[in-house]
C-alpha positions in Angstrom: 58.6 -96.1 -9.9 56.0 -93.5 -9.5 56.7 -89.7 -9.4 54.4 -90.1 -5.9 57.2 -91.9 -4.2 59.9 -89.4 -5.6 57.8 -86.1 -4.6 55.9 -87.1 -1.8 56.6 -90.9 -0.2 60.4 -90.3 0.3 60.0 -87.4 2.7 57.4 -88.8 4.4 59.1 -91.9 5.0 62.1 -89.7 6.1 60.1 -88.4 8.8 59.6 -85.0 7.2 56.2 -85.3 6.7 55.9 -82.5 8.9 57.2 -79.8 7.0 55.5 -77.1 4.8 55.1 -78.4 1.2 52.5 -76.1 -0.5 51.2 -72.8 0.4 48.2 -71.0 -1.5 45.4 -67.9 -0.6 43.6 -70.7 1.9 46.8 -71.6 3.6 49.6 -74.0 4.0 49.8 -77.7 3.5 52.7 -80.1 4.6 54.2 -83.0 3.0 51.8 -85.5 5.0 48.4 -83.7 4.4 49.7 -83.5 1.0 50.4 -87.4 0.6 47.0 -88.1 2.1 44.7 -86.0 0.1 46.4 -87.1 -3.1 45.6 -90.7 -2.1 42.3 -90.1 -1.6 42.1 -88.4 -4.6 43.2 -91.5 -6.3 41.0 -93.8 -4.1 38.2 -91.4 -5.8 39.1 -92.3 -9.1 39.0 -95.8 -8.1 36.0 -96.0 -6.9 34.3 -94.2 -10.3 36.0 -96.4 -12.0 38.8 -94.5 -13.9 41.0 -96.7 -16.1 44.4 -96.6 -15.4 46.9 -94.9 -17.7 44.1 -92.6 -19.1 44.0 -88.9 -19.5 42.5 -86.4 -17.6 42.1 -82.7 -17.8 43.1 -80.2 -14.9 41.5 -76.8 -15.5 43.0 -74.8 -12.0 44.4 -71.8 -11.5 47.8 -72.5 -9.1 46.2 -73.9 -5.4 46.8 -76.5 -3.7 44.0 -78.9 -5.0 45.5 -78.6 -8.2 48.5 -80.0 -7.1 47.0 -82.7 -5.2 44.7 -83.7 -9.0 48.0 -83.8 -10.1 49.5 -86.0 -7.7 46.2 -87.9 -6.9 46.4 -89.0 -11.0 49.6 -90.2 -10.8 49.4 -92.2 -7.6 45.8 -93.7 -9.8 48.5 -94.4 -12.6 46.7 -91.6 -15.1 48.5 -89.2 -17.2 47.3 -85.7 -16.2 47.1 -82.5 -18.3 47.0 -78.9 -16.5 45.2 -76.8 -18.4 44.6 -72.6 -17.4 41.3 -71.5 -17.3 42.3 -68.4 -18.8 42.0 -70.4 -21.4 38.4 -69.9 -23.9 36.5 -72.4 -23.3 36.2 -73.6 -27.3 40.3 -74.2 -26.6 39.8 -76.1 -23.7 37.1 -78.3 -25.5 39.9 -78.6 -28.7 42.5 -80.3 -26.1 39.7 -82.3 -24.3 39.5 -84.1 -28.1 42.8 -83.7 -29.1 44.2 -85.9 -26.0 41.1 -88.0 -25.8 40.8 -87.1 -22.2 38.2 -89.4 -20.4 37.4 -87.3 -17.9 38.2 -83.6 -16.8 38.3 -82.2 -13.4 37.4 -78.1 -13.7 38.2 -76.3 -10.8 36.1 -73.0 -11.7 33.0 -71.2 -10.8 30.2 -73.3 -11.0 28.3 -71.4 -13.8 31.3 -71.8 -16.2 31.8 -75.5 -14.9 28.4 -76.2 -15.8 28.9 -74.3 -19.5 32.3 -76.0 -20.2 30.8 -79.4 -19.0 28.3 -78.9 -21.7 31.0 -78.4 -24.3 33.0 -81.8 -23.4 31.2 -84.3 -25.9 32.6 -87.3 -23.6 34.6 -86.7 -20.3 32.2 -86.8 -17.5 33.4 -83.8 -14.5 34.7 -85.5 -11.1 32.8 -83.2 -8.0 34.5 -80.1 -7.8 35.1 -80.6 -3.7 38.3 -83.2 -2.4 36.9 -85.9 -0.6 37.7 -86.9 3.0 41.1 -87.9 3.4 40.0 -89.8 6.3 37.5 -92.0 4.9 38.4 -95.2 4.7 36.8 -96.7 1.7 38.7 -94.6 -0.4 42.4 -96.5 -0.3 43.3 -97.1 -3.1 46.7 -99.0 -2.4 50.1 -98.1 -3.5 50.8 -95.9 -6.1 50.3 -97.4 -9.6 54.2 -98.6 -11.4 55.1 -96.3 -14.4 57.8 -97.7 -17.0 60.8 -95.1 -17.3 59.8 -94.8 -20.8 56.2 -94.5 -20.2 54.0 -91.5 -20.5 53.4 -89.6 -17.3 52.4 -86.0 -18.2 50.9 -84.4 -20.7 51.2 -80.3 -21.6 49.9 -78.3 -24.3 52.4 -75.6 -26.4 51.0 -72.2 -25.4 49.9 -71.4 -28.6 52.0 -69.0 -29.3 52.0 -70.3 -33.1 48.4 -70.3 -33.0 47.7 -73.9 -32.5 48.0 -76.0 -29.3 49.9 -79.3 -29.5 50.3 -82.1 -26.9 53.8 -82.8 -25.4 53.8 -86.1 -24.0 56.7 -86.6 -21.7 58.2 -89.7 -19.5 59.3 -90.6 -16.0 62.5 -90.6 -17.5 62.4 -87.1 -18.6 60.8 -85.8 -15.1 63.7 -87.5 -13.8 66.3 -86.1 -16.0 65.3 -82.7 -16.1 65.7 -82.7 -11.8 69.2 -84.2 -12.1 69.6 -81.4 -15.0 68.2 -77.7 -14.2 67.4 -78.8 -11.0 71.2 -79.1 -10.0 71.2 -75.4 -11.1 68.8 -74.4 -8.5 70.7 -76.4 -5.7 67.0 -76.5 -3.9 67.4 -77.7 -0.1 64.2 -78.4 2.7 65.4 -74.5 3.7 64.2 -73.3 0.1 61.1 -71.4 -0.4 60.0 -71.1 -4.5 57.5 -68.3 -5.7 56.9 -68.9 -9.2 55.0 -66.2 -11.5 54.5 -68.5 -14.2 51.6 -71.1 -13.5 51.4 -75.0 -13.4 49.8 -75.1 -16.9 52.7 -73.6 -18.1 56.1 -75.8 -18.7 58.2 -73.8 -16.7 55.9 -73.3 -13.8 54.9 -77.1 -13.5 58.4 -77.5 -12.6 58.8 -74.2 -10.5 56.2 -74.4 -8.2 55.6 -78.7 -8.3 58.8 -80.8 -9.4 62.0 -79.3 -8.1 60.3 -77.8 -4.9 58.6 -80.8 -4.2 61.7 -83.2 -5.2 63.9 -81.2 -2.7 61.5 -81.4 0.5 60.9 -77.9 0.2 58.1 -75.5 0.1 56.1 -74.0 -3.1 54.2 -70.7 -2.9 51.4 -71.2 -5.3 49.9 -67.6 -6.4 45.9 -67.2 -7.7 44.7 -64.7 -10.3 46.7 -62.2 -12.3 50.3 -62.0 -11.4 51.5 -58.2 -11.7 54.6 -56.0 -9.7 51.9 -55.7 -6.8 50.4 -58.8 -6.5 54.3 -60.6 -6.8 55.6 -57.6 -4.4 53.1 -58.4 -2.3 53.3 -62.6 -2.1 57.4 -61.9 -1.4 56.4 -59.7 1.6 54.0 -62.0 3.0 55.9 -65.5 2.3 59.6 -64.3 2.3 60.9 -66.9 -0.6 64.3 -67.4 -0.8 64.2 -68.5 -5.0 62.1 -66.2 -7.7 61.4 -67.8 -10.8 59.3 -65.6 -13.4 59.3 -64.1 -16.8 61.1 -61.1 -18.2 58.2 -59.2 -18.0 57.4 -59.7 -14.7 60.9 -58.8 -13.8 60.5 -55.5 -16.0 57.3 -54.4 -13.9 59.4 -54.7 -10.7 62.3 -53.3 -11.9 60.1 -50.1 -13.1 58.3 -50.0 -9.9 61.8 -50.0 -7.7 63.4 -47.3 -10.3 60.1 -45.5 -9.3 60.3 -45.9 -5.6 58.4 -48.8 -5.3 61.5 -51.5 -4.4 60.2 -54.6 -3.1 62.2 -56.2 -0.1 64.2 -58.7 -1.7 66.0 -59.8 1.2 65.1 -63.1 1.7 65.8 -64.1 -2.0 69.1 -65.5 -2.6 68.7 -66.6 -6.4 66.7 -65.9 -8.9 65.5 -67.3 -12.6 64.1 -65.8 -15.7 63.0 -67.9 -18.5 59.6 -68.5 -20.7 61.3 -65.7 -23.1 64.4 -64.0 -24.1 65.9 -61.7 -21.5 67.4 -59.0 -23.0 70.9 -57.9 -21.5 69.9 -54.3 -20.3 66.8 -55.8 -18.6 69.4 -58.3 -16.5 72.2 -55.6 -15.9 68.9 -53.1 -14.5 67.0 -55.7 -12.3 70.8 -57.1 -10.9 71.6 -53.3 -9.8 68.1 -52.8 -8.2 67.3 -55.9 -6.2 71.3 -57.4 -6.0 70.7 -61.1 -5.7 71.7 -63.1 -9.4 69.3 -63.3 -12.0 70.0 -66.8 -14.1 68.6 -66.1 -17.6 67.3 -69.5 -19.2 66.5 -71.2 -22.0 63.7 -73.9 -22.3 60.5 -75.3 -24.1 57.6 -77.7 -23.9 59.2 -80.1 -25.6 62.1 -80.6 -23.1 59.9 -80.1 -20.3 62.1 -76.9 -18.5 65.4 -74.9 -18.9 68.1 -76.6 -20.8 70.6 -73.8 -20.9 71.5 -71.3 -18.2 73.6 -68.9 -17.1 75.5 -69.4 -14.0 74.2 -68.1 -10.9 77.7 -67.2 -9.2 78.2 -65.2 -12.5 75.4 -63.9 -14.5 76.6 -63.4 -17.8 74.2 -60.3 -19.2 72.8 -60.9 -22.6 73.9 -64.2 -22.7 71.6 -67.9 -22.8 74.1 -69.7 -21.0 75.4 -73.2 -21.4 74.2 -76.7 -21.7 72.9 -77.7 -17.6 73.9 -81.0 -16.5 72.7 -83.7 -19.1 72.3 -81.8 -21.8 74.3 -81.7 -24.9 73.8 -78.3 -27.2 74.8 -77.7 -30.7 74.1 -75.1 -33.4 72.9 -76.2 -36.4 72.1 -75.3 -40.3 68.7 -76.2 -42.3 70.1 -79.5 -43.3 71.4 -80.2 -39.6 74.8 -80.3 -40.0 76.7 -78.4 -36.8 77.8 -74.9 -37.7 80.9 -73.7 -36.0 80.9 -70.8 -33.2 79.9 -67.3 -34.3 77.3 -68.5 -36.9 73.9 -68.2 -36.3 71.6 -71.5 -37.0 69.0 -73.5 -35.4 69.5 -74.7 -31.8 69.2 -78.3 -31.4 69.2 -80.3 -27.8 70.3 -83.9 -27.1 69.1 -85.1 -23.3 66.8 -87.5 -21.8 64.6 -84.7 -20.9 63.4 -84.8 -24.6 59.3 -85.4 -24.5 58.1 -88.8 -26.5 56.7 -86.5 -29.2 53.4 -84.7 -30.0 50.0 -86.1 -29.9 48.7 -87.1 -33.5 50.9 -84.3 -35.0 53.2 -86.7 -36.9 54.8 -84.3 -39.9 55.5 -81.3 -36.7 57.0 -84.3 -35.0 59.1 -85.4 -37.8 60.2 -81.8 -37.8 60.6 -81.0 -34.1 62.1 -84.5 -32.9 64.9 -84.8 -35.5 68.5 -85.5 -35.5 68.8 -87.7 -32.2 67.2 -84.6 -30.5 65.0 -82.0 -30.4 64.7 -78.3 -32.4 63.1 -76.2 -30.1 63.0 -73.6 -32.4 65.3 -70.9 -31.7 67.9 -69.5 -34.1 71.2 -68.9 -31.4 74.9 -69.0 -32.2 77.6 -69.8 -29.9 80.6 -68.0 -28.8 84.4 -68.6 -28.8 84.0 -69.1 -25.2 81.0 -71.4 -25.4 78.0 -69.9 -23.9 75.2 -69.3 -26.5 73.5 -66.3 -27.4 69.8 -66.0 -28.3 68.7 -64.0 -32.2 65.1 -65.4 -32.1 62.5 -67.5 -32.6 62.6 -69.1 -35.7 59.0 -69.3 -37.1 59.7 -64.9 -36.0 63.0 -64.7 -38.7 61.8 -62.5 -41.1 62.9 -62.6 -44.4 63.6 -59.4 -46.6 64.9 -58.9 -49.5 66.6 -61.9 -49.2 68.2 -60.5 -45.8 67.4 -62.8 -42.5 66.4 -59.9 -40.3 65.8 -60.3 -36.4 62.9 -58.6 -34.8 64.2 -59.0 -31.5 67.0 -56.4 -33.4 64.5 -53.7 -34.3 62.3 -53.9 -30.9 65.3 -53.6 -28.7 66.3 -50.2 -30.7 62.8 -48.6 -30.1 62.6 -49.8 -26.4 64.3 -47.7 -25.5 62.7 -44.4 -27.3 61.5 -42.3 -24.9 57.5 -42.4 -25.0 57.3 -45.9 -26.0 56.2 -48.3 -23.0 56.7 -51.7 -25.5 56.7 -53.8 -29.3 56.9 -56.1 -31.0 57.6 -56.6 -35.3 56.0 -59.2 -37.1 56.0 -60.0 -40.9 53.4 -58.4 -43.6 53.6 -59.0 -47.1 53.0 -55.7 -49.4 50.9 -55.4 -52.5 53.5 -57.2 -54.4 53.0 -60.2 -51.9 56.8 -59.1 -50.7 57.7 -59.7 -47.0 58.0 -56.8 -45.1 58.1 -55.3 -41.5 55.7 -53.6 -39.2 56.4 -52.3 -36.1 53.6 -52.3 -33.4 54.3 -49.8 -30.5 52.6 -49.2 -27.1 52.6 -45.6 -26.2 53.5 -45.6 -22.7 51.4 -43.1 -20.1 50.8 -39.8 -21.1 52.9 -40.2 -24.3 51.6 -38.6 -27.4 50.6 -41.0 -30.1 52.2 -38.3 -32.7 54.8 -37.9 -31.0 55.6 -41.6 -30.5 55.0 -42.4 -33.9 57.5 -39.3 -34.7 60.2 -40.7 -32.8 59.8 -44.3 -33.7 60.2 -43.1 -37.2 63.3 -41.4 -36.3 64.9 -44.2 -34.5 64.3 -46.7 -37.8 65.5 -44.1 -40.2 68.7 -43.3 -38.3 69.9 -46.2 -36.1 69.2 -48.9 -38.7 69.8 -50.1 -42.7 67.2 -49.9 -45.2 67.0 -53.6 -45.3 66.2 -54.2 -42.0 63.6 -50.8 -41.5 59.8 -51.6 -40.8 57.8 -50.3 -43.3 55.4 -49.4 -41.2 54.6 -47.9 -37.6 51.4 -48.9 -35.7 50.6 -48.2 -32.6 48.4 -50.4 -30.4 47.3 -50.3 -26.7 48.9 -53.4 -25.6 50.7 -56.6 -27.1 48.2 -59.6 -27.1 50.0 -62.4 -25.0 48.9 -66.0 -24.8 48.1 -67.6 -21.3 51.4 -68.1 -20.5 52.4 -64.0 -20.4 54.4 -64.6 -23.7 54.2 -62.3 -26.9 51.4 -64.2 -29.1 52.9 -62.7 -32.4 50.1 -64.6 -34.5 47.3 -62.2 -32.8 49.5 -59.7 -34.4 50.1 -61.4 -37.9 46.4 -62.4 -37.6 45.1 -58.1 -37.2 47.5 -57.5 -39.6 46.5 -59.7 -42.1 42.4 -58.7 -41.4 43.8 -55.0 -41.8 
């Protein structure tokens, strides 16, 4: 099989080749004109010669030509990696080595295609425009066969850990992870999905290209920076009935609708957080203001999407969820033995969603794909009644004093200071090479910095023990985030360590 004739080929043969698949700023696209711009696409890699089952890059922002590379490289039998062009253009040229891509396809402004071009040591750049999906020398045939177990797509870790790594998943996977989270979603032709995260991101590959496009339904693809206006704005002028973004997105429009601002949510009848933890006042608040559910998920890379959710008939606030369809979830201590309910220890998940492995990273391979499943890295524990509840990342644990301390503990307590708009605590060592906390605090508008720093002080001192007390207050502007949106703690542990 190819993913082609499960995304694409199937509906058209259905006769619904008519029907809205993509939308982006230029317009709207349907099942059909999809299918035959992707197999031109393809017939263009044909004819320069591309060799089937290589890699090639994707540098878009979320359009539709994107999603037809995509598409185009799978019906060619290639393995395509989407890459943002947020990105710098030294991290793009990293991945271009690291996956031995043999050629690259930049959608960006000509000047920085030209520069970036320059950088690739090998892959030549296809033309930027789609050819005619008319012309007739450009067939290429049917869509190439891919083995279940054979490598299909490629995506790069956010970096969030400071260095990118290939994730190379399988049809299989693809497969499993529609029958899995994608039962969750119950997506039917009548769906419309808005997705805030992009298609070089994990989570919004499948968003806003597998599920919608497995379902026969329709994908709203946004371009640029996605804030509470430009998100408020795409759900006013596209009406989606499914919302799938980041807890930060869902903060912005939960501020702007406590300030007046409330978006008209009507046509949404489900909506998802994931990419980061969502904490439980954040989901009780953005419930009461828009009133459709909110399912709070769990995912990474490495399994391709969400592998624990909450249920959408009955958010459970604070909670991760359970196991979707497929999946199998345990807790489980250093050595990997399963830890009983109530104790916190490393999350590990069994499914067929699980990617092949890293590219050339064997020892974070060995450590990641372990125990007939994968670590994803999350410390969690699960409750008598079975859902699991999410402490942190694990490479965030800090360790003081011998005590495991949380930071997702400490920046929950000074959210909610008055005066503080956002923080995060990351580890420091002191002069005694000792670990230690910092807190990093954005003032919010018209706050006082002395003020700020006054009350954050306040908070630590009285709401929690000594052991678990950041040594130190600093405040900051804004929290450095990686492409994705998420909290790139190693900026932080990087200016603290120059400091």
């Amino acid at each position: 099989m190819n993913p082609v004739d499960l995304l694409l080929l199937r509906h058209v043969a259905a006769g619904q080749g008519g029907r809205t698949c993509v939308t982006d700023r230029d317009g709207a696209m349907t099942y059909a004109e999809l299918t035959s711009a992707a197999k031109a696409y393809a017939g263009t890699l044909a004819a320069a010669g591309v060799r089937c089952g290589s890699r090639g890059l994707v540098v878009s922002d979320d359009t539709a030509d994107a999603v037809v590379a995509v598409l185009g490289l799978w019906w060619h039998g290639c393995v395509p990696v989407v890459l943002s062009p947020m990105l710098r253009d030294p991290e793009l040229a990293f991945i271009a080595g690291d996956c031995a891509a043999e050629f690259a396809d930049l959608r960006l402004p000509p000047e920085r295609r030209r520069e970036l071009s320059a950088a690739f040591a090998r892959p030549p750049v296809l033309r930027h425009e789609l050819p005619d999906a008319e012309s007739p020398d450009l067939d290429p045939g049917a869509p190439a066969e891919f083995d279940g177990a054979a490598e299909v797509l490629v995506q790069y870790t956010s970096g969030s850990t400071g260095r990118p790594r290939g994730v190379r998943h399988s049809l299989d996977g693809l497969r499993a992870v529609l029958a899995g989270f994608g039962s969750v979603l119950a997506l039917s032709p009548a769906d419309t999905v808005l997705s805030t995260a992009k298609l070089s991101f994990g989570y919004g590959f499948g968003n806003s290209l597998l599920f919608p496009l497995a379902a026969g339904a329709a994908a709203v693809l946004l371009t640029g920076p996605v804030d509470a206006f430009s998100v408020t704005a795409a759900i006013r002028r596209h009406r989606p009935t499914v919302l799938c973004a980041v807890p930060r997105v869902y903060e912005s429009l939960v501020a702007a609708a406590e300030r007046g601002g409330q978006p008209d949510t009507a046509s949404i009848r489900l909506a998802v957080a994931a990419g980061e933890h969502l904490p439980a006042d954040l989901s009780r608040r953005a419930t009461a203001a828009f009133g459709f559910p909110l399912v709070n998920g769990l995912g990474a890379t490495e399994l391709l999407h969400i592998v624990l959710a909450t249920a959408p008939d009955a958010p459970l606030h604070g909670s991760t969820g359970e196991p979707v369809p497929g999946v199998t979830a345990t807790v489980r201590d250093d050595d990997g033995t399963p830890l009983p309910p109530g104790v916190q220890g490393r999350l590990h998940i069994a499914s067929a969603c699980a990617a092949l492995g890293y590219i050339d990273r064997p020892d974070a391979e060995a450590r990641t794909f372990a125990d007939g499943g994968v670590y994803p890295g999350d410390v969690v524990h699960r409750t008598p009644e079975g859902d699991f509840r999410h402490v942190c990342r694990s490479d965030d644990l800090l360790n003081i004093g011998g005590h495991k301390v949380a930071p997702a503990e400490i920046e929950g307590l000074l959210k909610g200071v008055a005066g503080i708009a956002d923080c995060a605590v990351v580890a420091d060592r002191d002069e005694a090479g000792l670990q230690q906390a910092v807190a990093y605090v954005v003032p919010g508008p018209d706050a006082v910095d002395a003020d700020v720093r006054r009350a954050a002080l306040g908070v630590i001192r009285d709401k929690l023990p000594p052991h678990r007390r950041p040594s130190r207050v600093e405040l900051i502007a804004a929290l450095p985030t990686t492409s994705t949106g998420k909290l790139a703690r190693f900026r932080l542990r990087t200016l603290q360590q120059a400091r």
